[in-house]
VMD Tcl script that builds the backbone (N, CA, C; Angstrom):
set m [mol new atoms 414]
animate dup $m
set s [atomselect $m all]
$s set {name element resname resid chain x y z} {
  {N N UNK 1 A 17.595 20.932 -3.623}
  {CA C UNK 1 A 17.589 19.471 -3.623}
  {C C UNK 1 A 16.398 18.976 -2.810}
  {N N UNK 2 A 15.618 17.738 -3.396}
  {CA C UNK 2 A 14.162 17.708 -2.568}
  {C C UNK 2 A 15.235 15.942 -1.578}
  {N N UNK 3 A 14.142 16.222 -0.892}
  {CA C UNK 3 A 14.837 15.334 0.111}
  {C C UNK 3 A 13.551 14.172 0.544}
  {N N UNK 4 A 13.466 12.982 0.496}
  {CA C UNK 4 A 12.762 12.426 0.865}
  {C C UNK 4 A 13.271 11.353 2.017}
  {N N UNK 5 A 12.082 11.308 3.025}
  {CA C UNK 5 A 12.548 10.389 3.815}
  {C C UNK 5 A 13.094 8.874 3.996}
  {N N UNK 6 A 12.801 8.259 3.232}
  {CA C UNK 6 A 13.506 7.430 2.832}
  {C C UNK 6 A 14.657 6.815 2.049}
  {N N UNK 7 A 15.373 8.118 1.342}
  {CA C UNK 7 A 16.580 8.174 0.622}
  {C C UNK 7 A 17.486 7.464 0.679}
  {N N UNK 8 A 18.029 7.264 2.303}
  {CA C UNK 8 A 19.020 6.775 2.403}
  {C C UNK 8 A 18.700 5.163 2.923}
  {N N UNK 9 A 17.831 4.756 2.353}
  {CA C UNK 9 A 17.337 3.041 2.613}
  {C C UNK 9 A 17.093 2.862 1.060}
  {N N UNK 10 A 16.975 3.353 0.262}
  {CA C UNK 10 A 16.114 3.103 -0.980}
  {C C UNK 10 A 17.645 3.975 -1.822}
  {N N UNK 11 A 18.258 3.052 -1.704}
  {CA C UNK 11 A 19.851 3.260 -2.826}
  {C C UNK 11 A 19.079 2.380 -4.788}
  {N N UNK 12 A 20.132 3.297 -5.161}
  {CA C UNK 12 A 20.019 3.139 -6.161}
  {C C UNK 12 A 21.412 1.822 -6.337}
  {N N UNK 13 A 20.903 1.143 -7.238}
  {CA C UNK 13 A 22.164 0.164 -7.500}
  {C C UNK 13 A 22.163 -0.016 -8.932}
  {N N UNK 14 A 21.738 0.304 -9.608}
  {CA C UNK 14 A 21.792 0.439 -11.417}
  {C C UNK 14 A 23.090 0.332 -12.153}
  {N N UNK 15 A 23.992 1.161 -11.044}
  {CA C UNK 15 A 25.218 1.313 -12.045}
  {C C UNK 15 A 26.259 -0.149 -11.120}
  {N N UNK 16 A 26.112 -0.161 -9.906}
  {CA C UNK 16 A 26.799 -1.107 -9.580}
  {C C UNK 16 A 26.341 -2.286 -10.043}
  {N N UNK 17 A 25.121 -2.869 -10.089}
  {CA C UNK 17 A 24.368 -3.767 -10.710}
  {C C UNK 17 A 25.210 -4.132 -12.351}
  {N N UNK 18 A 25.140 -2.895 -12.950}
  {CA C UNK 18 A 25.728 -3.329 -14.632}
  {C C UNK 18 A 26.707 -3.616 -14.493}
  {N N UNK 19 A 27.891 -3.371 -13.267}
  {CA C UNK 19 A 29.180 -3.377 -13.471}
  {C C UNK 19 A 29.183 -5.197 -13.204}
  {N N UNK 20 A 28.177 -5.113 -12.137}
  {CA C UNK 20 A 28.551 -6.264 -11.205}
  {C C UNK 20 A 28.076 -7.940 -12.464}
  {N N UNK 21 A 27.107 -7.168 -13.318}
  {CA C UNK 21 A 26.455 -8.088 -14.143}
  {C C UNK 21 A 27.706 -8.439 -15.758}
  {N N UNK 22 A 28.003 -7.589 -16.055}
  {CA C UNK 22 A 28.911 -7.240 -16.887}
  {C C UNK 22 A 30.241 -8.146 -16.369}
  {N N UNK 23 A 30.682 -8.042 -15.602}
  {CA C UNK 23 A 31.660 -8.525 -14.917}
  {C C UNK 23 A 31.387 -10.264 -15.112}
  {N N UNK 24 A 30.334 -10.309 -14.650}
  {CA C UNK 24 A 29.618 -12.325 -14.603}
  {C C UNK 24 A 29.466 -12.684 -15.623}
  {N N UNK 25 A 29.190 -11.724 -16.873}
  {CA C UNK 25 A 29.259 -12.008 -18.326}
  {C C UNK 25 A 30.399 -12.734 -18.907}
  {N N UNK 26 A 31.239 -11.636 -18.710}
  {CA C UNK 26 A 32.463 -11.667 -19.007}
  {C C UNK 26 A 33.685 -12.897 -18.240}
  {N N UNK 27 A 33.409 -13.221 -16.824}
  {CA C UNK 27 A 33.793 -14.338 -16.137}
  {C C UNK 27 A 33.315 -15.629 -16.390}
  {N N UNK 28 A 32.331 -15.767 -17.332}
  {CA C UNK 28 A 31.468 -16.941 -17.472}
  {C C UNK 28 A 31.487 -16.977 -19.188}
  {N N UNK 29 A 32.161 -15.887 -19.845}
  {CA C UNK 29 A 31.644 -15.897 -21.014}
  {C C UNK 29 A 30.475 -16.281 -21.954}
  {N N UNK 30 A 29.695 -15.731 -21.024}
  {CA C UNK 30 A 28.568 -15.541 -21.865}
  {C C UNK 30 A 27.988 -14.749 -22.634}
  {N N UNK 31 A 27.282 -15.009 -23.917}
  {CA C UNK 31 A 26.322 -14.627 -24.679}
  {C C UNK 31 A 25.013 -13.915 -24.671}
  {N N UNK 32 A 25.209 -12.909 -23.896}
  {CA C UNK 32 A 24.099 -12.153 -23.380}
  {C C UNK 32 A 23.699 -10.548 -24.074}
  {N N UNK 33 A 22.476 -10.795 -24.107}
  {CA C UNK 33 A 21.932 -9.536 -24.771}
  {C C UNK 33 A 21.271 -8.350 -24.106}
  {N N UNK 34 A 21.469 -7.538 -23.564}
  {CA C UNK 34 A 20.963 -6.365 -22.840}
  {C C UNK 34 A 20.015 -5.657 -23.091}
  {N N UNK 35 A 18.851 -5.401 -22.631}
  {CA C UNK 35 A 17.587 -4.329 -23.003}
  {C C UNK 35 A 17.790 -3.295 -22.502}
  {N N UNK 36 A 16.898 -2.454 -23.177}
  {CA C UNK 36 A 16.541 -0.844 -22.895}
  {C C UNK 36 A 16.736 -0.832 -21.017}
  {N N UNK 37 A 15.452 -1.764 -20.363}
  {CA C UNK 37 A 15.527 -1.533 -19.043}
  {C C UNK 37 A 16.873 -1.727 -18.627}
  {N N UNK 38 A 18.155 -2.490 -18.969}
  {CA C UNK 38 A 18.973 -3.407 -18.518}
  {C C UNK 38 A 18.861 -4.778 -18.261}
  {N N UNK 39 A 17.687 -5.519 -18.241}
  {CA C UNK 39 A 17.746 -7.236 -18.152}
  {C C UNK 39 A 18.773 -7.682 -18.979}
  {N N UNK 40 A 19.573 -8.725 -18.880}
  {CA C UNK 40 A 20.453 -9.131 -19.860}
  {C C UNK 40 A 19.797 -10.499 -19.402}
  {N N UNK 41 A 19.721 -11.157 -21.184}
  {CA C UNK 41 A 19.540 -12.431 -21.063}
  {C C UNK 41 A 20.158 -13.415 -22.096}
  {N N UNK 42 A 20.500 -14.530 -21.713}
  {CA C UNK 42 A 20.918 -15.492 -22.538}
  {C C UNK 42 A 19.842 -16.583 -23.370}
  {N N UNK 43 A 19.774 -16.929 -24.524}
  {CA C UNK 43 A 19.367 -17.373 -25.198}
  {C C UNK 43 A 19.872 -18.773 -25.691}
  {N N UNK 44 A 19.899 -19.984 -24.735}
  {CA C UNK 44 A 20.483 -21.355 -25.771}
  {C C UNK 44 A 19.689 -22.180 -26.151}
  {N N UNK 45 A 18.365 -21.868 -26.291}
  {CA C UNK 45 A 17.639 -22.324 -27.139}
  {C C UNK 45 A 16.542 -21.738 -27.433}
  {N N UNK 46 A 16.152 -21.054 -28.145}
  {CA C UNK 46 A 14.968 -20.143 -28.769}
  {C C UNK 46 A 13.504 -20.814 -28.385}
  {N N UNK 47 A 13.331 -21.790 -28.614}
  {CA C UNK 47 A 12.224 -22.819 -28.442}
  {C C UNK 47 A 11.210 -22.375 -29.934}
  {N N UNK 48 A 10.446 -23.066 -30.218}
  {CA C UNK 48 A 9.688 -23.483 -31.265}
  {C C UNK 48 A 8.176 -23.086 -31.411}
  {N N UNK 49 A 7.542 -23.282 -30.200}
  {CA C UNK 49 A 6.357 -22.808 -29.621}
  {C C UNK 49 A 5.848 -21.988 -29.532}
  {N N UNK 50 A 4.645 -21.471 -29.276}
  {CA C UNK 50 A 4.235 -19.918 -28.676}
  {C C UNK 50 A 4.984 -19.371 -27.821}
  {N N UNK 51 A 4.742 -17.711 -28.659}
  {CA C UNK 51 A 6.051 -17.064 -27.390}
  {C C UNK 51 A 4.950 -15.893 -26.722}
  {N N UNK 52 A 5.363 -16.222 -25.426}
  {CA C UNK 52 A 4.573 -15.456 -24.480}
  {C C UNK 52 A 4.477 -13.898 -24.784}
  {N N UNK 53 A 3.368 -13.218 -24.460}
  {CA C UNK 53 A 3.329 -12.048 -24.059}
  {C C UNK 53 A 3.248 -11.241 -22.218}
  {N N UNK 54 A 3.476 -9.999 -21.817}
  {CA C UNK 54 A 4.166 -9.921 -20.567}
  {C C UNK 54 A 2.571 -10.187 -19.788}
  {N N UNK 55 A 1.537 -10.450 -20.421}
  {CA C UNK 55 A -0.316 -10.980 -19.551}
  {C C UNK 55 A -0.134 -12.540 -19.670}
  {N N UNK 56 A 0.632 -13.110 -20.112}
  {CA C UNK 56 A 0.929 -14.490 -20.878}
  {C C UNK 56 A 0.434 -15.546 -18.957}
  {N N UNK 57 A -0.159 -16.712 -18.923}
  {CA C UNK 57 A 0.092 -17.466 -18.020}
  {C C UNK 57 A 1.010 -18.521 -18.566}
  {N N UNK 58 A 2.129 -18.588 -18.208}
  {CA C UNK 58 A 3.128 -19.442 -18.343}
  {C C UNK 58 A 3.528 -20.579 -17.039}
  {N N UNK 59 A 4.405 -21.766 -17.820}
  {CA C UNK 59 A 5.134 -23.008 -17.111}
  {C C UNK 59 A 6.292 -23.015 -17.373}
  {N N UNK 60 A 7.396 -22.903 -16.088}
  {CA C UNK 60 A 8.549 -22.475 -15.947}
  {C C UNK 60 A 9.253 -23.583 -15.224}
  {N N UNK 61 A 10.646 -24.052 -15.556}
  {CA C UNK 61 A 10.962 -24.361 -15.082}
  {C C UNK 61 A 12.666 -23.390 -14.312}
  {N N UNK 62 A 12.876 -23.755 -13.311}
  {CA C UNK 62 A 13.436 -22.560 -12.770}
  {C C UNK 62 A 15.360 -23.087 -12.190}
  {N N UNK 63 A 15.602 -22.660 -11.718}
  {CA C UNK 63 A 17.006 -22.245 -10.983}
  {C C UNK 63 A 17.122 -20.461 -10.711}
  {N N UNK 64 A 17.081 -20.663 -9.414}
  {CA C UNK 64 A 17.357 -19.002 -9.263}
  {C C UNK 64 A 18.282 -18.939 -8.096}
  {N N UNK 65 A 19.628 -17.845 -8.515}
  {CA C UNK 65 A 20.766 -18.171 -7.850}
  {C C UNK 65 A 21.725 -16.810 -7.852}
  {N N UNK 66 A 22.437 -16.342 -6.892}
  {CA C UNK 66 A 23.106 -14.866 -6.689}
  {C C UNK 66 A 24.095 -14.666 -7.879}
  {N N UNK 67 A 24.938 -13.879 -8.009}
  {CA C UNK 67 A 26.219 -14.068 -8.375}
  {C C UNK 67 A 27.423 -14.734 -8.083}
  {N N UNK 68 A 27.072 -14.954 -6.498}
  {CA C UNK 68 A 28.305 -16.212 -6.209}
  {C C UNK 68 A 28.014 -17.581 -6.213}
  {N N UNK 69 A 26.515 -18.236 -6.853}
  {CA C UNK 69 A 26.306 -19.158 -7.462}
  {C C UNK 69 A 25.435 -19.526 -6.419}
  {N N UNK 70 A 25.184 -18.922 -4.886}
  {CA C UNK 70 A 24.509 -19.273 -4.099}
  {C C UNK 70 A 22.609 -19.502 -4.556}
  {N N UNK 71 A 22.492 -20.935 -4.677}
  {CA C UNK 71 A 20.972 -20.718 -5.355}
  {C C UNK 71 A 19.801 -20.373 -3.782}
  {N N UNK 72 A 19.048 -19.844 -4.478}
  {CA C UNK 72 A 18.421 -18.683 -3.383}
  {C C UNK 72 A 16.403 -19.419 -3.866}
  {N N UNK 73 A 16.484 -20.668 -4.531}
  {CA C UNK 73 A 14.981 -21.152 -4.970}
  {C C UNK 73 A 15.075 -22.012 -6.698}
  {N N UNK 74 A 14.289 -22.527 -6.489}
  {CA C UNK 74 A 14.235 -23.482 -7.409}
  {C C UNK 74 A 12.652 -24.279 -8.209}
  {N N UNK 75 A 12.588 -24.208 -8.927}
  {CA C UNK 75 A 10.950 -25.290 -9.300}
  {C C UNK 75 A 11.351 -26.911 -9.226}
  {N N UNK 76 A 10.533 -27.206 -9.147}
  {CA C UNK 76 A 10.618 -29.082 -9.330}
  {C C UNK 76 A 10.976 -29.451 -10.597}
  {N N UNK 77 A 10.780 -30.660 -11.236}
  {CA C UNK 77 A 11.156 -31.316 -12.292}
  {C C UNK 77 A 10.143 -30.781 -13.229}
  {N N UNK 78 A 8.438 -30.523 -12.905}
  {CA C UNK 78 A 7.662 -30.033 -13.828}
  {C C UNK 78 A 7.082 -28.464 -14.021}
  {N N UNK 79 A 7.826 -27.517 -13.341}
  {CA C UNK 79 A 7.673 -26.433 -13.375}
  {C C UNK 79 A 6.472 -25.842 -12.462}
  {N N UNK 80 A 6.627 -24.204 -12.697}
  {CA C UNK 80 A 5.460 -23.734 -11.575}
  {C C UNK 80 A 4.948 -23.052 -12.701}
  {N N UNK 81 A 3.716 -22.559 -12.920}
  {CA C UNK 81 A 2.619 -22.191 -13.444}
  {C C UNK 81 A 2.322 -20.650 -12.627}
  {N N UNK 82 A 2.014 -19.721 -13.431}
  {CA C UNK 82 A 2.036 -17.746 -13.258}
  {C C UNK 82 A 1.617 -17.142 -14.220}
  {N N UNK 83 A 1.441 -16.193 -13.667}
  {CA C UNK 83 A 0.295 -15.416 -14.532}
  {C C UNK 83 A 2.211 -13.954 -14.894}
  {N N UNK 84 A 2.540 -14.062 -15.964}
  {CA C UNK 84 A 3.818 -12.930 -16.292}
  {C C UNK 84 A 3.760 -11.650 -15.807}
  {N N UNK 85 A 2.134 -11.105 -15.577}
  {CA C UNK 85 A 2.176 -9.982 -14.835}
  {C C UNK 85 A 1.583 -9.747 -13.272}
  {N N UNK 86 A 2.228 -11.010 -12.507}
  {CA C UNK 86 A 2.439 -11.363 -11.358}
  {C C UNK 86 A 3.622 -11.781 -10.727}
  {N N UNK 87 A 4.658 -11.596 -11.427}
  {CA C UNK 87 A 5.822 -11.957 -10.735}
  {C C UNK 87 A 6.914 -10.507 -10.821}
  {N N UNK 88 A 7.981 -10.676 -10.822}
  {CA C UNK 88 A 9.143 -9.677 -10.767}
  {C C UNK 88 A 9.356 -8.738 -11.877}
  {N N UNK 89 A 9.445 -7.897 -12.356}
  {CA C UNK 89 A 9.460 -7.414 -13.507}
  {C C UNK 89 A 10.710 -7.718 -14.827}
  {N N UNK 90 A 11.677 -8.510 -13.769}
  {CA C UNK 90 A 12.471 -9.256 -14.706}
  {C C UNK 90 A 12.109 -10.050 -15.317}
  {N N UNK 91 A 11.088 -10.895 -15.009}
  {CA C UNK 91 A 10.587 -12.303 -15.357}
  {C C UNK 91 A 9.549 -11.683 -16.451}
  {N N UNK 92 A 8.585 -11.214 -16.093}
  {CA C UNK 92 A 7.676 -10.248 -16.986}
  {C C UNK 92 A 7.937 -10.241 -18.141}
  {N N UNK 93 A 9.512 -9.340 -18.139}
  {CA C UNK 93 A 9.484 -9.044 -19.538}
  {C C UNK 93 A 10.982 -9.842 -20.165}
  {N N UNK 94 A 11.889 -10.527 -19.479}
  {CA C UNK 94 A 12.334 -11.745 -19.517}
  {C C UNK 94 A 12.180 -12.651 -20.342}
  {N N UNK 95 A 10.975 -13.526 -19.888}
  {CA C UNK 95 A 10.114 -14.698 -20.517}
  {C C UNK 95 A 9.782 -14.246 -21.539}
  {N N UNK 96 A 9.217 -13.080 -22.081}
  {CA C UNK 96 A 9.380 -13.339 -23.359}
  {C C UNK 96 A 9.830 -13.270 -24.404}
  {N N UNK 97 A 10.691 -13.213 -24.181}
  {CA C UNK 97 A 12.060 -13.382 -25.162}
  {C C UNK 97 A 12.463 -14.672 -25.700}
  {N N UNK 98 A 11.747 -15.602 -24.974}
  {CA C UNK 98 A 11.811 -17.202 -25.386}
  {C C UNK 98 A 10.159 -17.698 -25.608}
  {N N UNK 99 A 10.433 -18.622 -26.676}
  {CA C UNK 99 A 8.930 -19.247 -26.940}
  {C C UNK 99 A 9.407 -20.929 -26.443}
  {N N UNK 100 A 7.723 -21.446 -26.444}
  {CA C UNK 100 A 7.702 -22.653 -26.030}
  {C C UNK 100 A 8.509 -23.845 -26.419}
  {N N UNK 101 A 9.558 -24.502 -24.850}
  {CA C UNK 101 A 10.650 -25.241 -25.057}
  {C C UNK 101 A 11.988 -24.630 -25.148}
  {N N UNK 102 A 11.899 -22.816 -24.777}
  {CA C UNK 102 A 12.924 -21.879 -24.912}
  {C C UNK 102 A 14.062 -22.570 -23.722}
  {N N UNK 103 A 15.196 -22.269 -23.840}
  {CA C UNK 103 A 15.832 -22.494 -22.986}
  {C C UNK 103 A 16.757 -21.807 -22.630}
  {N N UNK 104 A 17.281 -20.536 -21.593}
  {CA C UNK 104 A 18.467 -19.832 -21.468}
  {C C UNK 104 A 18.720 -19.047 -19.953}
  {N N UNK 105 A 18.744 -17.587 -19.875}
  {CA C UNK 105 A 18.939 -17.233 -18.511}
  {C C UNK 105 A 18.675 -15.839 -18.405}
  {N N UNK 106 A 18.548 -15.403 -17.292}
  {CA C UNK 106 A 17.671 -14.001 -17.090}
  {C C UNK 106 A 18.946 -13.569 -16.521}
  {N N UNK 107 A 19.662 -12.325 -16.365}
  {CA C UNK 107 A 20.807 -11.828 -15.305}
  {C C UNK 107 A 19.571 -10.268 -15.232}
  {N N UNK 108 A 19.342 -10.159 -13.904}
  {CA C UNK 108 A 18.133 -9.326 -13.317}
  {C C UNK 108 A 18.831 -8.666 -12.381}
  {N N UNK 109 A 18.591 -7.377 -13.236}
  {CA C UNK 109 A 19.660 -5.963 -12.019}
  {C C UNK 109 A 18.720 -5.912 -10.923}
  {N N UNK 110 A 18.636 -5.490 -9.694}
  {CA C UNK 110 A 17.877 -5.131 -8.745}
  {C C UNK 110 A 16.690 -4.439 -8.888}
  {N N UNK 111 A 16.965 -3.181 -9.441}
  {CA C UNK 111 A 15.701 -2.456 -10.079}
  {C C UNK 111 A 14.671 -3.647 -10.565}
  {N N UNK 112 A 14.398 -4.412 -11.665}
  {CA C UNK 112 A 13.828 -5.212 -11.962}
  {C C UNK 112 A 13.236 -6.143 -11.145}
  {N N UNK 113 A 13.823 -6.543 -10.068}
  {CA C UNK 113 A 14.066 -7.608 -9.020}
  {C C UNK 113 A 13.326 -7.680 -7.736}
  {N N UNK 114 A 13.548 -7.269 -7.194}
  {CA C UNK 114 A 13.336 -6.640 -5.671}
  {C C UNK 114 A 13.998 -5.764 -5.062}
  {N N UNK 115 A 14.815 -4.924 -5.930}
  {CA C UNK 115 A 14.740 -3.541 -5.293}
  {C C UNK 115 A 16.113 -3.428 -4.399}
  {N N UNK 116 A 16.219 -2.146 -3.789}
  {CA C UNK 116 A 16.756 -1.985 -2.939}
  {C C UNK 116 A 16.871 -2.677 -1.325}
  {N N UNK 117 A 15.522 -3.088 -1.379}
  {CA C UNK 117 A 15.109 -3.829 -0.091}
  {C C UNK 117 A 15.216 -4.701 0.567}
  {N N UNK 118 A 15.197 -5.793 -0.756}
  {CA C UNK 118 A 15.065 -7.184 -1.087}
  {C C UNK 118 A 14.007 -7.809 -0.415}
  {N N UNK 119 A 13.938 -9.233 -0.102}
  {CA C UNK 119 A 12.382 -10.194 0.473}
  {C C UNK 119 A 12.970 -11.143 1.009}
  {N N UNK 120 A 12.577 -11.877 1.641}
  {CA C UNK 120 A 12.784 -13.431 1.986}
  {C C UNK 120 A 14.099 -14.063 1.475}
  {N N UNK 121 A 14.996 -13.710 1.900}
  {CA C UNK 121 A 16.152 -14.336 1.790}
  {C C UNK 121 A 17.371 -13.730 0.882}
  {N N UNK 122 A 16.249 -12.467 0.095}
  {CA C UNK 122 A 17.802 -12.383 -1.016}
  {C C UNK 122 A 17.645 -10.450 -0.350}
  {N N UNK 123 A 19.134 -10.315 -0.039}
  {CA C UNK 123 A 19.114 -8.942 0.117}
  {C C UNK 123 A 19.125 -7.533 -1.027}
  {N N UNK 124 A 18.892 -6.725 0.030}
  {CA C UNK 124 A 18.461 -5.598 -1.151}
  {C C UNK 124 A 19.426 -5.466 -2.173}
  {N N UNK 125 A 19.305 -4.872 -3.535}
  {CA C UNK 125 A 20.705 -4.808 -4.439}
  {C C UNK 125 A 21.115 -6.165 -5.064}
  {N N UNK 126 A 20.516 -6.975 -4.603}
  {CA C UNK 126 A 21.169 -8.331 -5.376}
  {C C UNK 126 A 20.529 -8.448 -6.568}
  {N N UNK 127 A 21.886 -8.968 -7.541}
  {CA C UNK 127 A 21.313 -8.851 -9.069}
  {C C UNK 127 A 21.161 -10.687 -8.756}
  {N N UNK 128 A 19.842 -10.985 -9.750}
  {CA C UNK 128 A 19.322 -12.131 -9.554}
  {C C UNK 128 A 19.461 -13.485 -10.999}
  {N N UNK 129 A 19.944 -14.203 -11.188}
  {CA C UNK 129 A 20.124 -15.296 -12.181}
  {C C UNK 129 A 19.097 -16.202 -12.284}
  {N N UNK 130 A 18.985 -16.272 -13.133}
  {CA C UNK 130 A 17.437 -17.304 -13.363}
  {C C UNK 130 A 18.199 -18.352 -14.514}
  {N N UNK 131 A 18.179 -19.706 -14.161}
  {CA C UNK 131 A 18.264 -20.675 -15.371}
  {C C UNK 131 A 16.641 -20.940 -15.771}
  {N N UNK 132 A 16.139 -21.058 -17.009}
  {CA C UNK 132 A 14.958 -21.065 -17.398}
  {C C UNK 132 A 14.792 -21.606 -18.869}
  {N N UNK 133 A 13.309 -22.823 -18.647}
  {CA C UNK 133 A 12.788 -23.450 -19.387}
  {C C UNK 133 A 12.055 -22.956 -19.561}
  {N N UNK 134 A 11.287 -22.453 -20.488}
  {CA C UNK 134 A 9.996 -21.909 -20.862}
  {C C UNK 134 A 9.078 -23.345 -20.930}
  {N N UNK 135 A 8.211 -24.208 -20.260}
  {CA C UNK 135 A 7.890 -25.312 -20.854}
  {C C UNK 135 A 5.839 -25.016 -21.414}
  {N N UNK 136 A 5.608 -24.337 -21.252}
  {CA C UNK 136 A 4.241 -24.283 -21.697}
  {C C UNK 136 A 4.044 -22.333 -21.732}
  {N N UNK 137 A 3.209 -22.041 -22.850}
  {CA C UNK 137 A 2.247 -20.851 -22.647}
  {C C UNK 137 A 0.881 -21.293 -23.054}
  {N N UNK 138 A 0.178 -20.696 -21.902}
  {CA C UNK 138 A -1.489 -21.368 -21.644}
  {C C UNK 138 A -2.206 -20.068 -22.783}
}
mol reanalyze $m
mol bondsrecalc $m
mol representation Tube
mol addrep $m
């Protein structure tokens, strides 16, 4: 067995993550579709527009919030502006799943997210919720 020093800080949460995501699905009844990586996302409005690719600079409008509904950040009324392969890898490949005027939700296992570690406010392992407007691809 190889042993690395950091093992026991750097947990895996993949399987608790699906349970924990699966579970919010199912409590909320939602309509969610699962990828290869695991992102599950909701779709309530497809949008009409150009649909991003994961180099795409996109305008977002946001809600981002735990599983116990605690919101953890937010955009303004006109969204924030990013380059897709500058942010989280949920969002990355997320966003494009909706084209311009899309409207639905990201459920982002940790892996995708920030990890075991976590950043600024959201701890390690937390699976992450995104309400999301797609409102422009540049």
């Amino acid at each position: 067995m190889s042993s690395c020093s950091n093992d026991k800080d750097n947990i895996d949460f993949k399987a608790q993550n699906e349970e924990e995501i699966q579970l919010y699905i199912a409590e909320n009844n939602l309509n969610a579709t699962r990828s290869d990586s695991g992102l599950y996302y909701v779709i309530d409005n497809l949008g009409t527009g150009a649909q991003p690719t994961s180099s795409s600079t996109v305008t977002v409008i946001y809600k981002g919030y735990f599983l116990n509904g605690q919101q953890f950040d937010s955009s303004n009324a006109q969204g924030v502006t990013f380059g897709l392969n500058r942010v989280i890898p949920g969002w990355t490949e997320g966003i494009t799943y909706f084209k311009e005027g899309g409207r639905g939700m990201l459920l982002i296992p940790a892996h995708l997210g920030y990890g075991s570690f976590g950043t600024r406010g959201i701890p390690g392992g937390a699976v992450l919720i995104f309400d999301i407007t797609l409102v422009d691809v540049n």
